[in-house]
C-alpha positions as CSV (number, residue, x, y, z in Angstrom):
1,X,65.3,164.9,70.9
2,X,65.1,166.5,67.5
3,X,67.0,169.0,65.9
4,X,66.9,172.8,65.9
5,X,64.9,173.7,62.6
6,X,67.5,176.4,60.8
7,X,66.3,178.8,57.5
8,X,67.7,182.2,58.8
9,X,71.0,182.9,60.4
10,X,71.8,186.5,61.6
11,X,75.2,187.5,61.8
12,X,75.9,189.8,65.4
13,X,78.9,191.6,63.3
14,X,80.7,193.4,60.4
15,X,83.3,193.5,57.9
16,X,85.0,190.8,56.1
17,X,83.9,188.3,58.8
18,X,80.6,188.9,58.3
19,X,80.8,188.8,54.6
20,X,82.5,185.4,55.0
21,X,79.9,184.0,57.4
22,X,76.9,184.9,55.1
23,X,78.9,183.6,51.7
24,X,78.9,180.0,53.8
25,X,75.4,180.1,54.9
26,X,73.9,181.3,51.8
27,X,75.6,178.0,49.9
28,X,74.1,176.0,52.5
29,X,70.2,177.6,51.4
30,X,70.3,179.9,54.5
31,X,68.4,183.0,54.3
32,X,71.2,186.1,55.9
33,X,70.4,189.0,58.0
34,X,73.4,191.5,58.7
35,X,73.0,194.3,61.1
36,X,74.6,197.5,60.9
37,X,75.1,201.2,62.5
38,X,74.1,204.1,60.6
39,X,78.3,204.4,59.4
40,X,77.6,201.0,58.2
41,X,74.3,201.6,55.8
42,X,75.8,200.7,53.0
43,X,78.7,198.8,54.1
44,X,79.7,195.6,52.2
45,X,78.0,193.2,54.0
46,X,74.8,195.3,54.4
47,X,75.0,195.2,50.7
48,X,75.3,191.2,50.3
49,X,72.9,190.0,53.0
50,X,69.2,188.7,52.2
51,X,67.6,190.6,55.5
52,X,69.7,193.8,57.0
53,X,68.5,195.6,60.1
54,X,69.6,199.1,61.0
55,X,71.1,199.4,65.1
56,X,71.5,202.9,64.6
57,X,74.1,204.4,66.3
58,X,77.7,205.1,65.2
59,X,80.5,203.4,67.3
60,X,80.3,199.9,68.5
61,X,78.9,200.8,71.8
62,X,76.2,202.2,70.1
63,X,75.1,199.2,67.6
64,X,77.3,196.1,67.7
65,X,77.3,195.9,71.6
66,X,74.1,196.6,72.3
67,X,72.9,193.3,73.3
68,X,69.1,193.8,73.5
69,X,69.4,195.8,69.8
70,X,70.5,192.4,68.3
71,X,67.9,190.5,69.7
72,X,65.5,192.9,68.6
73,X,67.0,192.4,65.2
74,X,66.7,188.7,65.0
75,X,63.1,188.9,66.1
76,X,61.7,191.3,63.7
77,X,64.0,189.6,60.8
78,X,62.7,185.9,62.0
79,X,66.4,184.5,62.6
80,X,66.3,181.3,64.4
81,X,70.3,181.7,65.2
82,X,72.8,184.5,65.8
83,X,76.5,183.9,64.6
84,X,78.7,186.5,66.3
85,X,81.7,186.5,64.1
86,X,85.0,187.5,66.4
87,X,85.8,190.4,67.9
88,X,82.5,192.4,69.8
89,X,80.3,190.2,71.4
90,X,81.7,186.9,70.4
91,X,83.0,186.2,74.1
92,X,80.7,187.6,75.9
93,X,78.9,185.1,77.9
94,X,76.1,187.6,78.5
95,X,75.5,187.4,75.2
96,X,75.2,183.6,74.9
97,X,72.6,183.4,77.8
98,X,70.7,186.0,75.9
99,X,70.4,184.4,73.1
100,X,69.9,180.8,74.5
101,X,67.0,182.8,76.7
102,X,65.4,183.7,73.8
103,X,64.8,180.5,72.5
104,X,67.3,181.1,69.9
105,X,70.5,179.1,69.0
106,X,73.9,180.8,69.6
107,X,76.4,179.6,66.9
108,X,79.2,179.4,69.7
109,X,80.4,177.7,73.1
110,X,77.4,177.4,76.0
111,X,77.9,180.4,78.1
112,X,79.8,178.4,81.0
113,X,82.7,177.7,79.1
114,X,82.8,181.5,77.9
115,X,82.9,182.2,81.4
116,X,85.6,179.6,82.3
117,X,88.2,181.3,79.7
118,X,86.6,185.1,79.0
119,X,88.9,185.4,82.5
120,X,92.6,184.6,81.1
121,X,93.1,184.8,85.1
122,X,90.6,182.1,86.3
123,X,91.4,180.1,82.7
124,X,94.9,179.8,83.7
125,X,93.6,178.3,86.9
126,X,91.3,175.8,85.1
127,X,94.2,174.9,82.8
128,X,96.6,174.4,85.8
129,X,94.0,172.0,86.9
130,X,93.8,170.4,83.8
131,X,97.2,169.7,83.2
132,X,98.4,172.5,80.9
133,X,102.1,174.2,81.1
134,X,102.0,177.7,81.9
135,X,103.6,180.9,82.1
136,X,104.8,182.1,85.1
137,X,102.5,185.4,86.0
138,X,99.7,186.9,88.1
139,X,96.1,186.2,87.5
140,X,94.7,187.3,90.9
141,X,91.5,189.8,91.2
142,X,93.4,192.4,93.2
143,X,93.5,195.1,90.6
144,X,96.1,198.0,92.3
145,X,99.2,199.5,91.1
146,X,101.1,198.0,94.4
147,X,100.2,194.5,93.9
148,X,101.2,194.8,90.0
149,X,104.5,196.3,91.1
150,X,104.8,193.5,93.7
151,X,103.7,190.5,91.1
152,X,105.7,191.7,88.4
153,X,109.1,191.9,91.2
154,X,108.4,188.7,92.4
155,X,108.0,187.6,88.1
156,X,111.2,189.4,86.9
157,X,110.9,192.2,84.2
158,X,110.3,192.3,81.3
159,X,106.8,191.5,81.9
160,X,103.1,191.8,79.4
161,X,100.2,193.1,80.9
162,X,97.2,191.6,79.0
163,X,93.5,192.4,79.6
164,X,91.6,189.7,81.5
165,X,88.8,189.9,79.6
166,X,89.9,189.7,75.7
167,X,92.7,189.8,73.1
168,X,93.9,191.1,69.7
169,X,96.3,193.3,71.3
170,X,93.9,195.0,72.9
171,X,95.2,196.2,76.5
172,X,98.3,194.7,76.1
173,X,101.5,196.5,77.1
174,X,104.7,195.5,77.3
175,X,106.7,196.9,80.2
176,X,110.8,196.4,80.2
177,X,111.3,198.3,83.7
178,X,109.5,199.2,87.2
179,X,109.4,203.1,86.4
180,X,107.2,202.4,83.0
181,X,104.3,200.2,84.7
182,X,102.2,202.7,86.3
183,X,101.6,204.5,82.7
184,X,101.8,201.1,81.0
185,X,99.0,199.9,83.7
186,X,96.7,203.0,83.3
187,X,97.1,202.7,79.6
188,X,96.1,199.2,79.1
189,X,93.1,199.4,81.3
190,X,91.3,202.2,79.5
191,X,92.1,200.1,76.1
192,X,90.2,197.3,77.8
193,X,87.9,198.9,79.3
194,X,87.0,200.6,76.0
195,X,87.2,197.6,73.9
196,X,85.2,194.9,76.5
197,X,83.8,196.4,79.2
198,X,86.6,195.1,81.8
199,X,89.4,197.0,82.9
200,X,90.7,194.1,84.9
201,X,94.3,192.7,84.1
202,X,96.5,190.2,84.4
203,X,100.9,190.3,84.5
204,X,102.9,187.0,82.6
205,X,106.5,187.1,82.6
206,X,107.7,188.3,78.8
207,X,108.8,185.1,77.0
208,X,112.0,186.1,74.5
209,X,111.7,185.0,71.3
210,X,109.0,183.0,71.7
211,X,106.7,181.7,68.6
212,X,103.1,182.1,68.5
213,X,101.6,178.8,68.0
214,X,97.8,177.6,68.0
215,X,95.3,174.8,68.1
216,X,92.5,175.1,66.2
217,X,89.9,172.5,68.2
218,X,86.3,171.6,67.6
219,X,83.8,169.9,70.0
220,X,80.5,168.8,69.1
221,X,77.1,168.5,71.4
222,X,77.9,164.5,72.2
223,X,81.6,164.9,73.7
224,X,83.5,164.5,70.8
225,X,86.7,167.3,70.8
226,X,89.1,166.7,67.8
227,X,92.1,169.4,67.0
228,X,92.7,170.2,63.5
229,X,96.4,170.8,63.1
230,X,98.1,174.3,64.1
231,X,98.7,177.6,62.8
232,X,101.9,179.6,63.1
233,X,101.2,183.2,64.3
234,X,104.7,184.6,65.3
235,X,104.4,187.7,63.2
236,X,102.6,190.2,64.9
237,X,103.2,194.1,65.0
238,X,101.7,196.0,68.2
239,X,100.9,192.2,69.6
240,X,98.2,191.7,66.8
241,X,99.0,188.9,64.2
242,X,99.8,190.2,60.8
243,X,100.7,186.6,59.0
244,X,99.5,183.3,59.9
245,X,100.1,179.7,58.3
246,X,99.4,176.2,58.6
247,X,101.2,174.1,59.3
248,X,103.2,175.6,62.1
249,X,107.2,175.2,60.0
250,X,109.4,172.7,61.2
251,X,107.2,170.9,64.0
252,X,107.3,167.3,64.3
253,X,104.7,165.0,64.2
254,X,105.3,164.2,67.9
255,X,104.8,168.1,69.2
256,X,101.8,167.9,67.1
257,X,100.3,165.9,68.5
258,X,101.4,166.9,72.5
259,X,99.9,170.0,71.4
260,X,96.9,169.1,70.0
261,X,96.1,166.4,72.6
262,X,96.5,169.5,75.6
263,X,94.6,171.6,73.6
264,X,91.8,169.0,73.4
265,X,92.4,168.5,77.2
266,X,92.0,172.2,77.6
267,X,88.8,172.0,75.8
268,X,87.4,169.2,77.5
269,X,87.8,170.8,81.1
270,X,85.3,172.9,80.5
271,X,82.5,171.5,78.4
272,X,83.3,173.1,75.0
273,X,81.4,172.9,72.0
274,X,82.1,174.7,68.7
275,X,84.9,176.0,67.2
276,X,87.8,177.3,69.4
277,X,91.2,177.9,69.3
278,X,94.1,177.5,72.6
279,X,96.9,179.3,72.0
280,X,100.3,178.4,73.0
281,X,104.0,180.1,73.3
282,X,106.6,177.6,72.3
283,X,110.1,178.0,72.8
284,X,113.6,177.0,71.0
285,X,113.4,174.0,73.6
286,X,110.2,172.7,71.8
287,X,108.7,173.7,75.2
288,X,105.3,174.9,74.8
289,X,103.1,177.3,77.8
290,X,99.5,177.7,77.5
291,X,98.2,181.4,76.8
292,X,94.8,181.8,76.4
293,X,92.1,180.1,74.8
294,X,89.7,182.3,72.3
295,X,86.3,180.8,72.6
296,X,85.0,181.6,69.1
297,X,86.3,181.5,65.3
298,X,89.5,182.9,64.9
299,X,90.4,185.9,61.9
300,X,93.1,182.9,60.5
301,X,90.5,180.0,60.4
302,X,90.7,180.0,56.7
303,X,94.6,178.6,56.4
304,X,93.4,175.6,58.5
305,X,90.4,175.3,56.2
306,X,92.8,175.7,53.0
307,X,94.7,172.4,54.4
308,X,92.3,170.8,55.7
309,X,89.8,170.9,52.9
310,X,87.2,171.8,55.4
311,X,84.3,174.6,56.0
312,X,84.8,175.7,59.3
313,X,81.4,177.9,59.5
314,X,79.9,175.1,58.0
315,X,80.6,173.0,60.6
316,X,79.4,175.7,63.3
317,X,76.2,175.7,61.6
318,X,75.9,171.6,61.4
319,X,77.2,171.3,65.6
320,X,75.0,174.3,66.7
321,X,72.2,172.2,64.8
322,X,73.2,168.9,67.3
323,X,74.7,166.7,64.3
324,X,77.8,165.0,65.4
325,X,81.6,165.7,64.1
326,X,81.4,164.1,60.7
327,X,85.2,162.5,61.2
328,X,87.7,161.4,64.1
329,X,91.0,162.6,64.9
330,X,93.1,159.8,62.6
331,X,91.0,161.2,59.7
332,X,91.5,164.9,60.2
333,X,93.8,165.8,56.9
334,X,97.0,167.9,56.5
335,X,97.1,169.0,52.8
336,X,100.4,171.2,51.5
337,X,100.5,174.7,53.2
338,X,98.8,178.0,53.2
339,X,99.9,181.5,54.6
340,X,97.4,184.3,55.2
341,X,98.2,188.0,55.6
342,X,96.2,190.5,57.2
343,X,94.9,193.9,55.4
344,X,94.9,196.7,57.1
345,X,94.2,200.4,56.7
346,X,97.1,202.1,58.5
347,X,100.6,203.4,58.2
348,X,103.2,201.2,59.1
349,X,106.0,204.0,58.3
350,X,103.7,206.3,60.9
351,X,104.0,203.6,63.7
352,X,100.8,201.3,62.5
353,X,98.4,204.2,62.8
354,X,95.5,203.4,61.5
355,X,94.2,204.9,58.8
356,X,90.7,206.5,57.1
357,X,89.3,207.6,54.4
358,X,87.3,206.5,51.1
359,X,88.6,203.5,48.9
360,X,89.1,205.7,45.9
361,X,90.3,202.5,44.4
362,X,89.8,198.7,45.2
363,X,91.1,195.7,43.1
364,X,91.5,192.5,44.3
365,X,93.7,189.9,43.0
366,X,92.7,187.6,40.5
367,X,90.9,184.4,41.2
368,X,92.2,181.0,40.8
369,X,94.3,177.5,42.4
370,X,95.2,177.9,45.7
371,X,94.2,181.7,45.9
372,X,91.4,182.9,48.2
373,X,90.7,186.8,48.8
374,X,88.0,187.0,52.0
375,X,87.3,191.0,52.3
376,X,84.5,193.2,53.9
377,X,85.3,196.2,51.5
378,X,84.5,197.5,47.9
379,X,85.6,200.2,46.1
380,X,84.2,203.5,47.0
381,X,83.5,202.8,50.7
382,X,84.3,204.7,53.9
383,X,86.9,203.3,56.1
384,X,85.7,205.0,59.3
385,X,87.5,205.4,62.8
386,X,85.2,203.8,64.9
387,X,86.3,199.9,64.2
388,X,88.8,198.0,63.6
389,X,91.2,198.5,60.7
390,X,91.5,194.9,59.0
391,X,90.0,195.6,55.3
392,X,90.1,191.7,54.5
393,X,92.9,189.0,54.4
394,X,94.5,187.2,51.3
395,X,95.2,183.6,51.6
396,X,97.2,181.2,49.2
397,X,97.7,177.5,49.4
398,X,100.5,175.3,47.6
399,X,101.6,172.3,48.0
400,X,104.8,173.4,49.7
401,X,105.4,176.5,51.9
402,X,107.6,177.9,49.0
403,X,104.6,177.4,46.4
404,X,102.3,179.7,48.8
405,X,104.6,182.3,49.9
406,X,105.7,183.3,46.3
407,X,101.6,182.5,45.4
408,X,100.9,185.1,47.9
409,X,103.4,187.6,46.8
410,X,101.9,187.5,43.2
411,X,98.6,188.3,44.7
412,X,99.7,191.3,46.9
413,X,101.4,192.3,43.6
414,X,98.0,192.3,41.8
415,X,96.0,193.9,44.6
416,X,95.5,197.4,44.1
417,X,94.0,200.1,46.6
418,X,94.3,204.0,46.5
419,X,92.4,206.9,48.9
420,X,93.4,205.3,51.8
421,X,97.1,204.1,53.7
422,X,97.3,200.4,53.7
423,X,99.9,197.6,54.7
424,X,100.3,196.0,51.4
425,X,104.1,197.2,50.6
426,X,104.5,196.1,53.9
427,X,103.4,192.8,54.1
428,X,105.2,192.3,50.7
429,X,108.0,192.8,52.2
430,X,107.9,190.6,54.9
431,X,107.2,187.4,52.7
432,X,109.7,188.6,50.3
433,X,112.1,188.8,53.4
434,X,115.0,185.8,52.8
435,X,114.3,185.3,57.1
436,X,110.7,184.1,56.7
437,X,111.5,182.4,53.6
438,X,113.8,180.5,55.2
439,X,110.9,180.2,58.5
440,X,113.1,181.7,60.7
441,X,109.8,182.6,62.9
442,X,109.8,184.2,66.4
443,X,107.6,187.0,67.8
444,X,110.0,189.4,67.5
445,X,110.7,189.0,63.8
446,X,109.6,192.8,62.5
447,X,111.5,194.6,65.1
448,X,114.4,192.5,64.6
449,X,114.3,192.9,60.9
450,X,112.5,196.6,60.9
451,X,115.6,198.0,58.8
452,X,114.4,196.1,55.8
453,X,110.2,196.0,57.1
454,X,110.0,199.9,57.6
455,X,113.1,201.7,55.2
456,X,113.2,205.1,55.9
457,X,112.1,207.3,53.7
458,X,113.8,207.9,50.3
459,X,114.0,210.0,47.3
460,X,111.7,208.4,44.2
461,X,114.0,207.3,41.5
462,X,114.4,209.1,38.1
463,X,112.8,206.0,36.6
464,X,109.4,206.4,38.4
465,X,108.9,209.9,37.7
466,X,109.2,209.1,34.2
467,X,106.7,206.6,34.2
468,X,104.4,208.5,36.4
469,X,104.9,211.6,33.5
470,X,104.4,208.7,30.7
471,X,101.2,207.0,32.5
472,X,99.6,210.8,33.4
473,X,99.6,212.1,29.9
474,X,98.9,209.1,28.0
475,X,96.0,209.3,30.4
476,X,94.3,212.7,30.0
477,X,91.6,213.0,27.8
478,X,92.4,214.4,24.3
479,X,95.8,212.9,24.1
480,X,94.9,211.0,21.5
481,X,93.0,212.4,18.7
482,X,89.6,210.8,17.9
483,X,89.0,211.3,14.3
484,X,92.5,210.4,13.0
485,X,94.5,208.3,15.5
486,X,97.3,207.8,12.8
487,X,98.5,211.6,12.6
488,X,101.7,212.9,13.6
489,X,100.2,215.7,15.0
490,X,97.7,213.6,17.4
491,X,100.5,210.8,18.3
492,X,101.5,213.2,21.0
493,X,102.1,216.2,23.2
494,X,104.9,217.9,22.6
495,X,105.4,217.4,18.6
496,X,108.3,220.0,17.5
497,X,109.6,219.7,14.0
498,X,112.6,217.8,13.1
499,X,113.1,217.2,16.7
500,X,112.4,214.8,19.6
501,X,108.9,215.3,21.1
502,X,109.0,217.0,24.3
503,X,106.7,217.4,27.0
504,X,107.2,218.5,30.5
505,X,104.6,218.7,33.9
506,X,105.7,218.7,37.8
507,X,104.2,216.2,40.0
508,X,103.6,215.1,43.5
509,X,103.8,212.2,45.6
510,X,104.2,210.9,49.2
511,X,105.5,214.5,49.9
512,X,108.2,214.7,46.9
513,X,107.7,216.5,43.8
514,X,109.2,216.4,40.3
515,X,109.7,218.4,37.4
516,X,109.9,216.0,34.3
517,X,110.8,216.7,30.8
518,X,109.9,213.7,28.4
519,X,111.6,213.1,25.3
520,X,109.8,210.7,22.6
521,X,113.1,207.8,21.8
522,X,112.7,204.9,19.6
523,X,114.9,202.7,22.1
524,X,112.6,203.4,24.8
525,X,108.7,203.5,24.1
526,X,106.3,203.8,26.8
527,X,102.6,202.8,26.0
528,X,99.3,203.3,28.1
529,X,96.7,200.1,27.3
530,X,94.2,200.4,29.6
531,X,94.8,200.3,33.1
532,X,98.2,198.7,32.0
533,X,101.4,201.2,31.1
534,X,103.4,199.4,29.0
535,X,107.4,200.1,29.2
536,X,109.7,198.6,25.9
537,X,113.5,198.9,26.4
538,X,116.2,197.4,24.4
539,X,113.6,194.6,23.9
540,X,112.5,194.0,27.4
541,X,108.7,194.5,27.9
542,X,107.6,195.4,31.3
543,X,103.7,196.1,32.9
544,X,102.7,198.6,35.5
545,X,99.6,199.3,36.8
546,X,98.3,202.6,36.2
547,X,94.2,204.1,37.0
548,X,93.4,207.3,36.8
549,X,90.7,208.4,39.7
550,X,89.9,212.3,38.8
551,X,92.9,214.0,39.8
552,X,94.4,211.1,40.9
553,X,96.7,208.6,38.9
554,X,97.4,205.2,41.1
555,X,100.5,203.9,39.6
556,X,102.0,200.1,41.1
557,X,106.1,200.8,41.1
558,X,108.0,197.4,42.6
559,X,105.4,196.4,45.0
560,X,104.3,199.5,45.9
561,X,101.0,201.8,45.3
562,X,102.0,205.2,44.7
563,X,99.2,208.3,44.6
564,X,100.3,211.1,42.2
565,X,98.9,214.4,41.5
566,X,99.9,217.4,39.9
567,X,102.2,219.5,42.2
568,X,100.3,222.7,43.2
569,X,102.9,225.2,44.8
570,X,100.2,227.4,46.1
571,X,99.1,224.6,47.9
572,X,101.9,223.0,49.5
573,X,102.9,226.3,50.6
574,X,99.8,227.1,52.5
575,X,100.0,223.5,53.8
576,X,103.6,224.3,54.9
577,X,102.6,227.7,57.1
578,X,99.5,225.9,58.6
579,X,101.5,223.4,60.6
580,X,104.3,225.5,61.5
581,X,104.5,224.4,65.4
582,X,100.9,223.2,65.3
583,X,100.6,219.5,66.6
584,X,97.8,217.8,64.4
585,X,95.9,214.8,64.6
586,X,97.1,211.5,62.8
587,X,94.0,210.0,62.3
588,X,90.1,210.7,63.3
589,X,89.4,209.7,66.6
590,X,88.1,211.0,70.1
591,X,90.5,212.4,72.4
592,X,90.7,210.3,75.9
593,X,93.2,212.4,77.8
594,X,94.5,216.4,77.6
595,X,98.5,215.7,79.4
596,X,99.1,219.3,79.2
597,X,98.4,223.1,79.4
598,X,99.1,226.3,78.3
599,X,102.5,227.4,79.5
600,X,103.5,224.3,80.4
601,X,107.4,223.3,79.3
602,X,107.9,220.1,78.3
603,X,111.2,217.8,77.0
604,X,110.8,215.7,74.1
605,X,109.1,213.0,73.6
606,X,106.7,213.9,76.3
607,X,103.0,212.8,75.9
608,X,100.9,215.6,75.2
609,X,97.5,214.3,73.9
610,X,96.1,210.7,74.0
611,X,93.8,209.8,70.9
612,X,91.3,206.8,70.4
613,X,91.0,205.4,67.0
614,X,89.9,202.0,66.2
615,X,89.4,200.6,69.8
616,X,93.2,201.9,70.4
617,X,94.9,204.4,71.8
618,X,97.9,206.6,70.2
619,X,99.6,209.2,72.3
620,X,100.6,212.8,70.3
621,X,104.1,213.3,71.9
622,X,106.0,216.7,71.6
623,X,108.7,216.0,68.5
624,X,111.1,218.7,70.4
625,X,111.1,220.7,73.5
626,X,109.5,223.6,74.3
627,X,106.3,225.1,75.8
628,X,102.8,224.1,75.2
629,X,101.5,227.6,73.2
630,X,98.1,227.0,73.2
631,X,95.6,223.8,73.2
632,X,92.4,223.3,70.4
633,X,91.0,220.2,72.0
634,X,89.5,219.0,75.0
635,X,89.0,215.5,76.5
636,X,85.9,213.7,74.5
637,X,86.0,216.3,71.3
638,X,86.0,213.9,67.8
639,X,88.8,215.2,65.8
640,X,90.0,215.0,62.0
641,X,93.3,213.8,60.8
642,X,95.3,216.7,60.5
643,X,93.3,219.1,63.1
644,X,96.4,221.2,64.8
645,X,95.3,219.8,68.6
646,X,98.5,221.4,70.4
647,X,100.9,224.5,69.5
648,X,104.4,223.9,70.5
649,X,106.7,227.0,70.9
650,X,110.4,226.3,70.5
């Protein structure tokens, strides 16, 4: 039988995965075709694909879900194959037989084995069968509050609820006691039914201290299945993975490989081809219990390509095309080490809210050994509400752990982005963290250690406001003068006369301001070169990043991006009055549920407004008690951040 001809790939998806995709099949002489909903016009991979089609349409169930949109879009572009990337349609086994229907190749598993694990319920079954541990739990189709109650009894709390039909923390709740599972329950069956289509669930017994550790298998069109290594994913915040590596620390050669062999067994039972990947809790015992099995490229392939030395899309490509595996299991390599953190737009001080907003700025690290930087963002676009948060990941390889965790803390040290709330600070400070340096792993590793992950807030030292001063009027135009650069009288602002120059301006940032008086010394010079403000004391030299965007000056102080403006008391003021008992919105989004109504008293703490962003949901709770004043939303308005949605009379 002869091969599949392949010239034109579409990818069914956005973002940095799609970027990633297309960067693979354009070295292999593919022509690309991205498609995207009117938000996404001129999103980053839009921009770098050969072909782009236009869904219309603004959320995902308006463009990336639409099934018989994308087929459209790979007729009229003349794609012979459809990649779909993670996330949307990428297990959805509809979509496979759609695509195989229209005589077009699906760069993923045949539909059947989609099927057998797009069910966590009936995959535990088949795994069961197969030989795989599990965890203790409930899988059955009987969907009712009762039967929950009585499963999760009968389990012992605490217990996860999980969405049948997908992952990355999507519909996933933890629930410690009996009284919290009916909200828990309804919760997590609107976030899955938002985010697949299938509100059904599933209950597993709550694993303490469990790591997060994964197979990353590959099965070809003529029964070959070989697993390449593991990946660590133990820290996770809100049940989605925030750093992964590979290898998995301290795991012997002998778990290895009784891991790999059930994932491959896993595989196997039901007919996989393609990439895939079987994740797995493992105890302190070395025990490990069989989770789920996610039938399509994972977001953390590329630290089992970084020590493997291999192309994973490439592969997808080559298998989907009917070529074999090109080498067995005893040749499968296991170079050094590589850890990968995640990017996100969101505030981890704000519980992980996501974030929006323009990329004012966007620098990625520098290029070179062991470094790779895979991102669906550029400077100056929109991050928009409607998807998922993850601006791109950063990745770094050594030939020890120690040699790629301190590689990837240089690079989140170079990485720069302003306009919009990221996790950089925070991820910093997790790899920075002497725990994880010492791969001290477990799921609960950022709650255990959130003193030091999430500090409070805290007053900006004397030292940064000097700098920020320094860096901001070094940085206006006309500090310097032109025609004679030399002169006294254009060295600086705030020449006096036998005296110490002086110059003084108020600032703002992250809510503090700071009135700053700046005296020239010769034992302490500060210097703006560029985008680099250079500080000189007692003959120590230190760099810190400093851009100006209009009224904006990005400055990098120890680790961490800070915006700065000038302080405008009128302003603040007015911002003050306006949420005086007014309850606003954290984010842009679509409210899903109204709680409460006028007159109503409430306690603390009490939900008052649920909000979708992102494919989540965030509850507004009331910060004291009181009585609901007056409402300004109503179940399916779109709100911005900051729009009062509840007043809340003491």
């Amino acid at each position: 039988m002869s091969r599949p001809v392949l010239t034109t790939l579409l990818v069914a998806n956005r973002g940095e995965i799609a970027c990633r995709i297309m960067r693979t099949a354009k070295a292999m002489g593919l022509t690309t075709v991205a498609v995207h909903s009117a938000t996404d016009r001129d999103a980053r991979h839009s921009r770098e694909a050969d072909i782009r089609v236009d869904l219309g349409g603004t959320k995902a169930a308006e463009s990336y879900l639409l099934v018989d949109k994308l087929l459209a879009a790979a007729k009229a572009s003349g794609a012979q194959a459809i990649h779909p990337g993670y996330g949307f349609l990428s297990e959805n086994a509809g979509f496979a037989r759609a695509i195989e229907q229209a005589g077009l190749i699906f760069l993923g598993p045949p539909a059947t084995a989609i099927d057998a694990m797009g069910s966590k319920s009936a995959a535990k079954a088949l795994m069961d069968a197969a030989g795989v541990p599990l965890v203790p739990g409930y899988h059955g189709e009987a969907q009712d509050l009762d039967t929950f109650r009585a499963a999760a009894e009968r389990i012992g709390y605490p217990v996860l609820l999980k969405a049948s039909a997908g992952g990355g923390g999507k519909g996933m709740k933890v629930v410690e006691e009996e009284s919290q599972l009916a909200d828990a329950l309804a919760s997590a069956q609107r976030e899955a039914q938002s985010s697949f289509g299938d509100a059904r669930m599933l209950v597993e017994k709550y694993v303490l201290k469990p790591r997060h550790v994964e197979i990353q298998v590959f099965a070809d069109q003529h029964g070959n299945c070989l697993y390449l290594n593991e990946r660590d994913c133990s820290i996770q915040r809100r049940h989605q993975k925030v750093v992964e590596e590979a290898p998995a620390p301290g795991l012997s050669p002998e778990l290895r490989r009784a891991m790999g062999e059930a994932a491959v067994r896993a595989a196997q039972a039901i007919g996989y081809v393609g990439a895939g990947t079987v994740e797995f809790l493992l105890d302190a015992r070395g025990e490990f219990f069989f989770m789920e099995m996610n039938t399509r490229l994972q977001v953390e392939h590329p630290v089992t390509e970084a020590i493997t030395g291999l192309d994973l899309v490439a592969w997808q490509i080559r298998v989907a095309c009917g070529e074999p595996l090109p080498i067995t299991q005893e040749q499968v390599p296991l170079i050094g080490h590589a850890i990968e953190v995640r990017l996100y737009a969101e505030d981890p001080a704000n519980e992980f809210l996501p974030a929006t907003g323009t990329l004012a700025l966007y620098r990625e690290s520098a290029p070179g050994e062991g470094r790779r930087v895979d991102s669906g963002v550029s400077e100056g676009d929109v991050v928009s509400p409607f998807y998922d948060p993850m601006l791109g990941k950063l990745i770094a390889w050594g030939e020890n752990r120690e040699q790629a965790r301190l590689r990837l803390l240089a690079m989140l040290d170079e990485f720069a982005i302003g306009g919009v709330k990221t996790n950089i600070a925070f991820l910093r400070r997790i790899l920075a963290h002497p725990a994880f340096a010492a791969a001290e792993l477990d799921t609960g590793f950022i709650p255990r250690h959130q003193d030091v992950l999430l500090p409070a807030p805290h007053a900006l030292p004397a030292g940064f406001w000097e700098a920020a001063a320094e860096a901001w009027l070094q940085g206006q135009p006309g500090h310097k003068r032109d025609d004679d650069r030399s002169s006294p009288w254009g060295a600086h602002n705030g020449l006096r006369l036998g005296l110490p120059a002086r110059s003084s301006l108020h600032l703002a940032s992250a809510g503090q301001d700071q009135a700053v008086a700046l005296e020239r010394s010769a034992a302490s010079t500060w210097q703006l070169a560029g985008e680099q403000l250079v500080h000189d004391q007692a003959g120590v030299r230190r760099q810190h990043l400093a851009i100006r965007r209009d009224g904006t000056l990005y400055l990098h102080w120890h680790g961490e991006m800070h915006a700065i403006q000038a302080f405008d008391p009128i302003a603040e003021a007015e911002a003050s009055h306006g949420h005086q008992g007014g309850l606003g919105a954290p984010m842009n989004g679509s409210i899903v549920r109204v709680l409460v109504e006028p007159g109503q008293v409430v306690e603390a703490g009490t939900a008052l407004v649920v909000l979708e962003a992102m494919k989540m949901e965030h509850s507004i709770r009331a910060p004291h008690g009181g009585t609901v004043k007056a409402l300004f939303c109503q179940e399916g308005d779109m709100v911005s951040e900051g729009t009062v949605l509840v007043e809340l009379a003491e």
